[in-house]
Biopython code that builds the backbone (N, CA, C, O; Angstrom):
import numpy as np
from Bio.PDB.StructureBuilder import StructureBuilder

atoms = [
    (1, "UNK", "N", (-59.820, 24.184, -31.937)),
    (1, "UNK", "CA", (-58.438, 24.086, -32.363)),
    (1, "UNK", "C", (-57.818, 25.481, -32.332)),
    (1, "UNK", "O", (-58.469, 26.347, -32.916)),
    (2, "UNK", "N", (-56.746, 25.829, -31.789)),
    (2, "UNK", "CA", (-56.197, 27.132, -31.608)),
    (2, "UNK", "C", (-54.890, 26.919, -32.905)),
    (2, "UNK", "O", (-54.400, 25.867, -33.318)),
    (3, "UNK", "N", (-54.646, 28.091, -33.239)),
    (3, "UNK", "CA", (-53.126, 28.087, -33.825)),
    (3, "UNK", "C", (-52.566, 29.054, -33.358)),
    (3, "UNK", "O", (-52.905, 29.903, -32.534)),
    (4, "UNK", "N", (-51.375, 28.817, -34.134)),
    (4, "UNK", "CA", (-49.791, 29.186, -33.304)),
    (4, "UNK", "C", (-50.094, 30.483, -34.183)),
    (4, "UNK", "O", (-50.833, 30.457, -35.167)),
    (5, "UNK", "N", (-49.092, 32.219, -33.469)),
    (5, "UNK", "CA", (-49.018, 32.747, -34.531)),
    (5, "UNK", "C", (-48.078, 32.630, -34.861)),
    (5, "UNK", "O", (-47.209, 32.054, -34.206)),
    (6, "UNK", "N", (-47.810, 33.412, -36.627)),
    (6, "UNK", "CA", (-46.744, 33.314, -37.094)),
    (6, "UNK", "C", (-45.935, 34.284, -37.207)),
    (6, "UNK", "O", (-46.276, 35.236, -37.909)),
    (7, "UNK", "N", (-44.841, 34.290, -36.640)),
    (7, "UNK", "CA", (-43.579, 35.408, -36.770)),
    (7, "UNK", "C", (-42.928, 35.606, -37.902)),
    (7, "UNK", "O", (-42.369, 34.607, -38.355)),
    (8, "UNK", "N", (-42.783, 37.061, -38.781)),
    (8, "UNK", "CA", (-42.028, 37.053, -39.848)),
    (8, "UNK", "C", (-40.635, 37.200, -39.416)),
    (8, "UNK", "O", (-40.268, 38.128, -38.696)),
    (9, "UNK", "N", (-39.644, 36.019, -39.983)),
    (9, "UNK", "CA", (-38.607, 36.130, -39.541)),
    (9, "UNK", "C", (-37.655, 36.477, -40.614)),
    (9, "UNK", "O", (-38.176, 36.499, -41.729)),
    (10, "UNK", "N", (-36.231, 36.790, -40.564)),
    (10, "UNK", "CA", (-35.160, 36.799, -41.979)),
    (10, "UNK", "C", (-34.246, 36.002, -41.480)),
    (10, "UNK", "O", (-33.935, 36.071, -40.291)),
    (11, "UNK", "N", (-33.679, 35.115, -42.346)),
    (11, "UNK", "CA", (-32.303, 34.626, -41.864)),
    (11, "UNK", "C", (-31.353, 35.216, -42.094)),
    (11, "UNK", "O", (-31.504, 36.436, -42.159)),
    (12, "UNK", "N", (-29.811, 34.604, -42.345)),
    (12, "UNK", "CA", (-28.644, 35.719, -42.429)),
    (12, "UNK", "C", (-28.133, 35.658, -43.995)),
    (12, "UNK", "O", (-27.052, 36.111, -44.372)),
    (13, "UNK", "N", (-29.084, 35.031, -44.817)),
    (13, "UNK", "CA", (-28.945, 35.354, -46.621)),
    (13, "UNK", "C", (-29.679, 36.296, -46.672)),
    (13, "UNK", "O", (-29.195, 37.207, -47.344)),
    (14, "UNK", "N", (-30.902, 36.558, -46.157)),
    (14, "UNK", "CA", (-32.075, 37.610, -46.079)),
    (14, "UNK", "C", (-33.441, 37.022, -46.649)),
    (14, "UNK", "O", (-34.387, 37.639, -47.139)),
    (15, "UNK", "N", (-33.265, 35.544, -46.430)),
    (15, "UNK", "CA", (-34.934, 35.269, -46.774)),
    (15, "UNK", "C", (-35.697, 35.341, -45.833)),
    (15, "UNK", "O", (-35.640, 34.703, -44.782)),
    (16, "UNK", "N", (-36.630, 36.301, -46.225)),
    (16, "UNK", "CA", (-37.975, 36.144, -45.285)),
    (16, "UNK", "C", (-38.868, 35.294, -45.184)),
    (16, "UNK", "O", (-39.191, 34.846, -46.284)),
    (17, "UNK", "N", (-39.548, 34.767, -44.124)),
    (17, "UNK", "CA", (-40.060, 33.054, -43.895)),
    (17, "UNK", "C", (-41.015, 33.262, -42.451)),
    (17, "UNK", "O", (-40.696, 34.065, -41.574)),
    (18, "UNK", "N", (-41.804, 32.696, -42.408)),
    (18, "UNK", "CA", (-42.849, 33.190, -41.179)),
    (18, "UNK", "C", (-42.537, 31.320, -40.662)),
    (18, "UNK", "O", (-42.323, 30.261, -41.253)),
    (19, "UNK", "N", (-42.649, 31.685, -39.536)),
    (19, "UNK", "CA", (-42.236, 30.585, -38.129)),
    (19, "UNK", "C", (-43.412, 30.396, -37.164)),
    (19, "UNK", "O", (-43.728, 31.565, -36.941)),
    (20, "UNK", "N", (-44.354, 29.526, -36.370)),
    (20, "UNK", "CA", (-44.597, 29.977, -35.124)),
    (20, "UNK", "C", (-43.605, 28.847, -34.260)),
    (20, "UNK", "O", (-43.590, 28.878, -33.029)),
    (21, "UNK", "N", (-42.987, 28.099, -34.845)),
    (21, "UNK", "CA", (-41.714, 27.722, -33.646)),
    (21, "UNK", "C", (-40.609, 28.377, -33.187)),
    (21, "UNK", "O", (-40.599, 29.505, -33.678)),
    (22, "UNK", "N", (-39.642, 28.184, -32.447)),
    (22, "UNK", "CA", (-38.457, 28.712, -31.620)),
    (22, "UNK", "C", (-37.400, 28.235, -33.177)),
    (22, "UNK", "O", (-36.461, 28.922, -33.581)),
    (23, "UNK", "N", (-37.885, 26.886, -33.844)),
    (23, "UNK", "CA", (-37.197, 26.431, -34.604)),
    (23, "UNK", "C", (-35.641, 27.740, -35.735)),
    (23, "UNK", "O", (-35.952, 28.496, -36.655)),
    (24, "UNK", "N", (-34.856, 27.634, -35.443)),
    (24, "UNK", "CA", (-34.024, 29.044, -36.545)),
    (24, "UNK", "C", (-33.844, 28.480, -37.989)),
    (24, "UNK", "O", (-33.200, 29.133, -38.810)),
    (25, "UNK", "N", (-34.462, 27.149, -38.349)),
    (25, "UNK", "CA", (-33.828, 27.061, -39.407)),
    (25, "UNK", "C", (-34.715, 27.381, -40.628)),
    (25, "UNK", "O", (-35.748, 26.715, -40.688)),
    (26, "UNK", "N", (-34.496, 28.304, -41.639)),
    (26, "UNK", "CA", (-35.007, 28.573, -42.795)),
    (26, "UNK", "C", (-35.393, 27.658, -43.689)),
    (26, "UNK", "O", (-34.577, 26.848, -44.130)),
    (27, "UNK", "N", (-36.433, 27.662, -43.999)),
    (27, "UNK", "CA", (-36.830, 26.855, -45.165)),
    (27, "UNK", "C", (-36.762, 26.915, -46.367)),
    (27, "UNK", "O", (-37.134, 26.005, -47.107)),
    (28, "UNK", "N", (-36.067, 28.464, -46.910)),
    (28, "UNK", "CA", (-35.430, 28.208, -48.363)),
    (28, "UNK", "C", (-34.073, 28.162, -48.481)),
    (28, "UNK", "O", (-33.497, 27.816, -49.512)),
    (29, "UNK", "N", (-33.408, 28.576, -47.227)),
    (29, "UNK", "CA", (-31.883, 27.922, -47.225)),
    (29, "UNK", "C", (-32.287, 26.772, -47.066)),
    (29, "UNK", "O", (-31.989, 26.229, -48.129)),
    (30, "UNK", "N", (-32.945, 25.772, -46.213)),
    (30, "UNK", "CA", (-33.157, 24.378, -46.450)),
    (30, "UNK", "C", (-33.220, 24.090, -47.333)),
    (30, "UNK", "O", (-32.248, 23.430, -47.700)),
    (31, "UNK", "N", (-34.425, 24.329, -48.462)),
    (31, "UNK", "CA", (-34.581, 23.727, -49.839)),
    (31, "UNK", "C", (-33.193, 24.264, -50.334)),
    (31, "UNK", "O", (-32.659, 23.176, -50.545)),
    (32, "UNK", "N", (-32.812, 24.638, -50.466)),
    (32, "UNK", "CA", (-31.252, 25.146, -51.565)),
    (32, "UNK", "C", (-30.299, 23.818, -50.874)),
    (32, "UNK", "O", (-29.634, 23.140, -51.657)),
    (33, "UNK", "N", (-30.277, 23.543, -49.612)),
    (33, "UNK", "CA", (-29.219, 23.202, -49.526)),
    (33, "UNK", "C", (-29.465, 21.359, -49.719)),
    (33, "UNK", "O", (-28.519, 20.577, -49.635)),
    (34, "UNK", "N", (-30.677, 20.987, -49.943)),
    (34, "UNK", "CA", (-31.182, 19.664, -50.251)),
    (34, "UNK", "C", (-30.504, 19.404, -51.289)),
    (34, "UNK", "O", (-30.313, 20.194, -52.214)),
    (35, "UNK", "N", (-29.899, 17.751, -51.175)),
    (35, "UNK", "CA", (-29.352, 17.102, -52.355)),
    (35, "UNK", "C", (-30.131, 17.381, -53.267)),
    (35, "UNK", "O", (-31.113, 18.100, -53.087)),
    (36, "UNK", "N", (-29.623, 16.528, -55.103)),
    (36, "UNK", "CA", (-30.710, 16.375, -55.514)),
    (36, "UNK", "C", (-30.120, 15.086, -56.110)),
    (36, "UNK", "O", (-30.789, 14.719, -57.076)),
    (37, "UNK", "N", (-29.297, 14.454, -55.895)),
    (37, "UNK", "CA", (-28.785, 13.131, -55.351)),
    (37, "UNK", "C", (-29.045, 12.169, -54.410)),
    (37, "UNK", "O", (-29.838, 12.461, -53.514)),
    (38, "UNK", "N", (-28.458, 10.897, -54.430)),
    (38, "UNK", "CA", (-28.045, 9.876, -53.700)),
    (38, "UNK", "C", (-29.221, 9.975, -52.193)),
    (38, "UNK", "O", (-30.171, 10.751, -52.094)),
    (39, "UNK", "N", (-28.805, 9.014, -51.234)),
    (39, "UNK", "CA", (-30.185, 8.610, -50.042)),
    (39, "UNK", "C", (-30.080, 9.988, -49.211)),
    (39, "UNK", "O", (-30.980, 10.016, -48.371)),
    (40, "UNK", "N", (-29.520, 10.781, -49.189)),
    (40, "UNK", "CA", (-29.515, 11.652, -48.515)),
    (40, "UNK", "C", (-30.871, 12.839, -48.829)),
    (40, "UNK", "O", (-31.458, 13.580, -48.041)),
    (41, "UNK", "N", (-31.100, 12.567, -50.799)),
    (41, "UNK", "CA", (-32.177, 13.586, -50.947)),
    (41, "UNK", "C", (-33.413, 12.850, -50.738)),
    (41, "UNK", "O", (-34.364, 13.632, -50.754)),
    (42, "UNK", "N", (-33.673, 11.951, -50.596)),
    (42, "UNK", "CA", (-34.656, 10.925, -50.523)),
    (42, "UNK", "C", (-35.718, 11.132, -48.864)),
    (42, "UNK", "O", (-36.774, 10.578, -48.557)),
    (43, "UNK", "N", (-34.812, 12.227, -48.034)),
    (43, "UNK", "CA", (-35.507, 11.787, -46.507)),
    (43, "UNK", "C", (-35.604, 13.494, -46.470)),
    (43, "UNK", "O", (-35.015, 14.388, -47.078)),
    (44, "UNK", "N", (-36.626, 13.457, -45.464)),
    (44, "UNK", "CA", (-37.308, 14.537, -45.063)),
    (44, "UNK", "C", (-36.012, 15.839, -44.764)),
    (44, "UNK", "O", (-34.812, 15.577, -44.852)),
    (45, "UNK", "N", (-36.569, 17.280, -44.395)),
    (45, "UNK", "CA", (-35.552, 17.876, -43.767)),
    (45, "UNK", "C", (-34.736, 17.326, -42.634)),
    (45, "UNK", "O", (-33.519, 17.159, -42.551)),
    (46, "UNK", "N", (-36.010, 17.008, -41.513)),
    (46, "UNK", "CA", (-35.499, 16.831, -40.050)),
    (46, "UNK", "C", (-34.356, 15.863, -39.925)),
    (46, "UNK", "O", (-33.268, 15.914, -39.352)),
    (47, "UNK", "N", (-35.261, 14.544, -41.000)),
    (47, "UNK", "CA", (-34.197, 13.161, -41.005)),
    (47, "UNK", "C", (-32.813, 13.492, -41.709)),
    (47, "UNK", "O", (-31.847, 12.902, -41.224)),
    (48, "UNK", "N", (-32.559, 14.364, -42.804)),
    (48, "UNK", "CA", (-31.512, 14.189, -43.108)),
    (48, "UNK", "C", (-30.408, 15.650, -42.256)),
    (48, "UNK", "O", (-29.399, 16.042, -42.842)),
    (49, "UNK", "N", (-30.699, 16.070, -41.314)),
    (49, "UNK", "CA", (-30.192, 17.047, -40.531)),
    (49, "UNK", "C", (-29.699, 16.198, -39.708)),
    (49, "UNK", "O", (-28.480, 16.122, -39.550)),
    (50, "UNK", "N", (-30.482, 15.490, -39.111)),
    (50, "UNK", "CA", (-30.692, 14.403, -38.492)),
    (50, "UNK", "C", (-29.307, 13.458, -38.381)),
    (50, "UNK", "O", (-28.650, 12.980, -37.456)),
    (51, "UNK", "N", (-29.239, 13.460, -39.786)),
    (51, "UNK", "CA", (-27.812, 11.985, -39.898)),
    (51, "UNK", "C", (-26.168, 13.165, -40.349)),
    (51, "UNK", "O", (-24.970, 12.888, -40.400)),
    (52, "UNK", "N", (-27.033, 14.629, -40.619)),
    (52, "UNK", "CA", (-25.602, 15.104, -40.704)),
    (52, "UNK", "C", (-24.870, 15.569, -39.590)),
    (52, "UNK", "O", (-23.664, 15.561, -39.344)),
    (53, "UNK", "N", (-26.321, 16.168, -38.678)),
    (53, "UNK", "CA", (-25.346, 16.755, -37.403)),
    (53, "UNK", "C", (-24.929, 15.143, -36.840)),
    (53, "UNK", "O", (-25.417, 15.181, -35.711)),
    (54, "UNK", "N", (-24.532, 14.259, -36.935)),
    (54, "UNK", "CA", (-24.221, 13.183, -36.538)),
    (54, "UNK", "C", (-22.756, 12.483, -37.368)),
    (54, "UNK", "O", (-21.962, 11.577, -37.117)),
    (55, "UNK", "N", (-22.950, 13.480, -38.463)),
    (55, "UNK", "CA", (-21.541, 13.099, -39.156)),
    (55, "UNK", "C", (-22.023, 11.807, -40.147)),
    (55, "UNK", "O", (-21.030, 11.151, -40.461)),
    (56, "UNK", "N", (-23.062, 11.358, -40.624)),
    (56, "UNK", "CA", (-23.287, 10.256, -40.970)),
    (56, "UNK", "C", (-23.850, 10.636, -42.455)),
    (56, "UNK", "O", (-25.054, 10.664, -42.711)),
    (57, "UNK", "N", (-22.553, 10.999, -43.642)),
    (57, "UNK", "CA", (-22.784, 11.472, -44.950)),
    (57, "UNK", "C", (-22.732, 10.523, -45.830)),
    (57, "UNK", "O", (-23.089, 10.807, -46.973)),
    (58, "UNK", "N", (-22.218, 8.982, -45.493)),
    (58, "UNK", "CA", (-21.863, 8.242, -46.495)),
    (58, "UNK", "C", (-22.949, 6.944, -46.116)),
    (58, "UNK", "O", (-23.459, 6.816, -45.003)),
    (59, "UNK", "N", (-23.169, 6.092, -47.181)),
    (59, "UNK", "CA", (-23.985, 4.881, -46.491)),
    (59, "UNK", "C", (-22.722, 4.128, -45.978)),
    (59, "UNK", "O", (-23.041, 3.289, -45.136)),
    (60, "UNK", "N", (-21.581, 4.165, -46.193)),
    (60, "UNK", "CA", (-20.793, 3.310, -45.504)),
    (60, "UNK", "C", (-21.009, 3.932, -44.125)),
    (60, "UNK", "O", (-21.425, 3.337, -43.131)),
    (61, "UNK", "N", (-20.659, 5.236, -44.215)),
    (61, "UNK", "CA", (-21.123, 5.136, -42.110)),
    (61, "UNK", "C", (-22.141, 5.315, -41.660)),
    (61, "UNK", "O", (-22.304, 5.740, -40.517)),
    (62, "UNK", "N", (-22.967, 5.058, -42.383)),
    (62, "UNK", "CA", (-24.252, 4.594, -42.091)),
    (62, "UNK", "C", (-24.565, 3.140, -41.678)),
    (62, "UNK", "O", (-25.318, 2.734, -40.793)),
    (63, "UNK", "N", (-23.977, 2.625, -42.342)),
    (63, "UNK", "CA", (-24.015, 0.835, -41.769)),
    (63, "UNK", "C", (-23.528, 1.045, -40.764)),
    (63, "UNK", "O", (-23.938, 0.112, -40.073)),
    (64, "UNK", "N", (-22.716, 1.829, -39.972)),
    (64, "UNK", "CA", (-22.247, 1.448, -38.740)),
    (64, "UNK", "C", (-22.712, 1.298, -37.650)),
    (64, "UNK", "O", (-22.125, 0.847, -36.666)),
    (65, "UNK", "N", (-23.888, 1.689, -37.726)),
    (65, "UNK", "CA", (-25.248, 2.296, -36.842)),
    (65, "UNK", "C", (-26.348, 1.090, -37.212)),
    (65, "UNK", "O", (-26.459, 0.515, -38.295)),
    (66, "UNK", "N", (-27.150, 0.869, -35.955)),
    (66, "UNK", "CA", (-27.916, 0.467, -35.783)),
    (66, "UNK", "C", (-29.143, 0.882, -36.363)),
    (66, "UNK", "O", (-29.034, 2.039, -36.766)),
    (67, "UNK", "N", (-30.576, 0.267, -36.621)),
    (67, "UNK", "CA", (-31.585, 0.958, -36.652)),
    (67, "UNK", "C", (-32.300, 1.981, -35.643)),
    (67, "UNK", "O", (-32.925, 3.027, -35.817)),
    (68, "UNK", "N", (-31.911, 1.171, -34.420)),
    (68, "UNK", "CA", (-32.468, 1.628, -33.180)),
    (68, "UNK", "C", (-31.340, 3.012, -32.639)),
    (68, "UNK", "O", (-31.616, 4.049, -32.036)),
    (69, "UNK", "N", (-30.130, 2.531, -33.111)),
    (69, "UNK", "CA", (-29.294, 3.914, -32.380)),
    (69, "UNK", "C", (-29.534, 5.031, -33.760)),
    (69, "UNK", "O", (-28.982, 6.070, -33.398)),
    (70, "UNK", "N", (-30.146, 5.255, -35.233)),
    (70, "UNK", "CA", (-30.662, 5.674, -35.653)),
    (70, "UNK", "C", (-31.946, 6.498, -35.181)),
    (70, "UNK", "O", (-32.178, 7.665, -34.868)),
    (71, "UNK", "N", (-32.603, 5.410, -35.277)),
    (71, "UNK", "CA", (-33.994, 6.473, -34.383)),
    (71, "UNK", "C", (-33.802, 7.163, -32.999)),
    (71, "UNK", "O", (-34.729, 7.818, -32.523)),
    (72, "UNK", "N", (-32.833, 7.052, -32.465)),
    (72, "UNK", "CA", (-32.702, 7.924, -31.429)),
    (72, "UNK", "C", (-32.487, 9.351, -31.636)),
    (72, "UNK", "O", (-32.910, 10.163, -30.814)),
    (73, "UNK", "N", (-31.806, 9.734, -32.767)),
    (73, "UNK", "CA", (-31.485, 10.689, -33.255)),
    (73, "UNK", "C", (-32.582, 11.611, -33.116)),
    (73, "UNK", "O", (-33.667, 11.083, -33.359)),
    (74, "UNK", "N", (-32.641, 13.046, -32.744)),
    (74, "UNK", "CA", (-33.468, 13.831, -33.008)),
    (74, "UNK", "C", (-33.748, 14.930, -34.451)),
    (74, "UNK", "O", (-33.099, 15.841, -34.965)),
    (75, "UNK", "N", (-35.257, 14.173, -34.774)),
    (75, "UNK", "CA", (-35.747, 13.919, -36.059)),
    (75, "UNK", "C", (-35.715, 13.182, -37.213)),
    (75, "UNK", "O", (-36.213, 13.433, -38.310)),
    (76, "UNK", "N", (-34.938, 12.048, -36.760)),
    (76, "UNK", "CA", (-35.457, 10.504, -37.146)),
    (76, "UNK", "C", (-36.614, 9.857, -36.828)),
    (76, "UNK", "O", (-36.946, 9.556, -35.682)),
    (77, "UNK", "N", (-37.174, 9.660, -37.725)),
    (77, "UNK", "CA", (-38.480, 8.819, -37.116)),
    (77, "UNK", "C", (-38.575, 7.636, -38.379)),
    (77, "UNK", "O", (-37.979, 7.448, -39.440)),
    (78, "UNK", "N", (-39.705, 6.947, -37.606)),
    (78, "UNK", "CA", (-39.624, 5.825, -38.247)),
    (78, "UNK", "C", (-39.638, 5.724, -40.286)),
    (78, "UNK", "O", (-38.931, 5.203, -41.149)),
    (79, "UNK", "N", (-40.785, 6.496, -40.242)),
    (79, "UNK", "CA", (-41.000, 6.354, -42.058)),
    (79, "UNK", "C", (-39.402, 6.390, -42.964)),
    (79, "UNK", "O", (-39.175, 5.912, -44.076)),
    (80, "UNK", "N", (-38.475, 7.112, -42.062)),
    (80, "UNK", "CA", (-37.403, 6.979, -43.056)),
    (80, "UNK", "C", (-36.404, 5.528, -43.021)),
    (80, "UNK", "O", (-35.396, 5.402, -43.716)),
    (81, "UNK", "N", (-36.775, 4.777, -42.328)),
    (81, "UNK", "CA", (-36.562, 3.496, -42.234)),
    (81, "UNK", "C", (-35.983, 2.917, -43.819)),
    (81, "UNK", "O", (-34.949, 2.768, -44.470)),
    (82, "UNK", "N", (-37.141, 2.769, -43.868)),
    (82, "UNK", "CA", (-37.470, 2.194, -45.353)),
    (82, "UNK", "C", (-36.524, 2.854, -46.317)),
    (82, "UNK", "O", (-35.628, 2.192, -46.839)),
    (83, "UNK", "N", (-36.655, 3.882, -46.523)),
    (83, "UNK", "CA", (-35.290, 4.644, -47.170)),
    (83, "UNK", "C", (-34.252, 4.171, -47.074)),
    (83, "UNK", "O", (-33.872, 3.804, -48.186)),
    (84, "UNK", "N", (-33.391, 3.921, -46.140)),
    (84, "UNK", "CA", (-32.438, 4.063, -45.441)),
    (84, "UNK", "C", (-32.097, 2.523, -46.061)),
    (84, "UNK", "O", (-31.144, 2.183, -46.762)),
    (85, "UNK", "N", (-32.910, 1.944, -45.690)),
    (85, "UNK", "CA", (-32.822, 0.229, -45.634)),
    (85, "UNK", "C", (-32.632, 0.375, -47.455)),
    (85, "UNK", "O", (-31.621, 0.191, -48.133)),
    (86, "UNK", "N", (-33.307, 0.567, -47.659)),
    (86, "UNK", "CA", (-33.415, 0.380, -49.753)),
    (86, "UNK", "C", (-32.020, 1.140, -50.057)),
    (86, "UNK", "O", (-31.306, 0.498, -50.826)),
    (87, "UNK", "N", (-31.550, 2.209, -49.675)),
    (87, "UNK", "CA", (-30.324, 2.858, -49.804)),
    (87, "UNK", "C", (-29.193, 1.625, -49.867)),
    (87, "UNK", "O", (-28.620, 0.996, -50.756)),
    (88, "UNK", "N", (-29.207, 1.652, -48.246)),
    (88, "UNK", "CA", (-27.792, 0.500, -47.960)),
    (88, "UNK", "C", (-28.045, -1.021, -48.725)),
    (88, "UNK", "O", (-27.008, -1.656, -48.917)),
    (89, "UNK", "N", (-29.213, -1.605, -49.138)),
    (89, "UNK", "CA", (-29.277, -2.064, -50.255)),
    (89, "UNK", "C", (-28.703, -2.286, -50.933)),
    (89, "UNK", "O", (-27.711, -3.011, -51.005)),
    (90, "UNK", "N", (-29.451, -1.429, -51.880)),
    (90, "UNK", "CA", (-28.541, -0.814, -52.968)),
    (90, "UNK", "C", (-27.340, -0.789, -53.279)),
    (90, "UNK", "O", (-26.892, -0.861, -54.424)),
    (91, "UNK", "N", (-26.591, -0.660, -52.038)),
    (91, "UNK", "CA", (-24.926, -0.291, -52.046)),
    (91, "UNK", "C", (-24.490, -1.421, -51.415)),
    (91, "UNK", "O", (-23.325, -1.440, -51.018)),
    (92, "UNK", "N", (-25.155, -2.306, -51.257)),
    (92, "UNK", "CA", (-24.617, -4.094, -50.781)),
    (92, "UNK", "C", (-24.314, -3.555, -49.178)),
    (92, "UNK", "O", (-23.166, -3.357, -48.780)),
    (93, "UNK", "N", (-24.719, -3.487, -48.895)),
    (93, "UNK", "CA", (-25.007, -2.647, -47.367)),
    (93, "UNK", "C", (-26.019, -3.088, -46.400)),
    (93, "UNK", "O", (-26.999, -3.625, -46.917)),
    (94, "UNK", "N", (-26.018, -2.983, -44.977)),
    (94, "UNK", "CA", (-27.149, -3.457, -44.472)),
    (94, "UNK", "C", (-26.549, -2.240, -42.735)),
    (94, "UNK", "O", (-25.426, -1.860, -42.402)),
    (95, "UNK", "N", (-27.621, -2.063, -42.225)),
    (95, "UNK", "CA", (-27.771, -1.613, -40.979)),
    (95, "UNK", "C", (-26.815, -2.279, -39.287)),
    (95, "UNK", "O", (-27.208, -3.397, -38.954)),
    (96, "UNK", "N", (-26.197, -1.934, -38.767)),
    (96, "UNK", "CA", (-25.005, -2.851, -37.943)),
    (96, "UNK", "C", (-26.283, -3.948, -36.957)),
    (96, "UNK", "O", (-27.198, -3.273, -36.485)),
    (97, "UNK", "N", (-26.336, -4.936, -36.766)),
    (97, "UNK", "CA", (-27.146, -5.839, -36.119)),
    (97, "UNK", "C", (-27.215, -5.215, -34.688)),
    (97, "UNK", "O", (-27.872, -5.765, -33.805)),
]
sb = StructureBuilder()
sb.init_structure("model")
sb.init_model(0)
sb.init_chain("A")
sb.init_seg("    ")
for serial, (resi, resn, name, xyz) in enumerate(atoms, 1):
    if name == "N":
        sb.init_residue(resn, " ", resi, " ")
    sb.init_atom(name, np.array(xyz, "f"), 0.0, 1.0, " ", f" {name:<3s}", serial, name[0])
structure = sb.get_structure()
């Protein structure tokens, strides 16, 4: 098994954070900027980046979407399904057929 190395990187608040991906995004500006609310805090980083660069902040426009045009999204994957589904639930909501 080989590993990646890790690069010490800073972002532009100045946290320092070691990477071995191309990835730029910080992981304690991430954690800061995580709900601590509603279905949005409920899903991983990727997934909920996922539904914002997409514009998709509310479960109402979230129903508008499919499951399947969901997972297309890059860093949607399946496990947040279930989330998603119990969310719109919740809010008398369901996924667009």
């Amino acid at each position: 098994m080989t590993t990646s190395k890790k690069n010490l990187r800073t972002c532009e608040k100045g946290h320092k954070y070691y990477k071995s991906s191309e990835c730029p995004t910080c992981p304690v500006c991430e954690q800061e900027r995580k709900p601590d609310t509603g279905y949005l805090s409920l899903l991983s980083a990727p997934a909920r980046r996922a539904l914002e660069n997409n514009g998709i902040t509310s479960l109402h426009r979230l129903s508008t979407y499919s499951e399947k045009e969901i997972l297309k999204f890059h860093g949607m994957g399946p496990a947040s399904l279930p989330k998603l589904r119990d969310a719109l639930e919740a809010g008398g909501l369901s996924f667009k057929d």
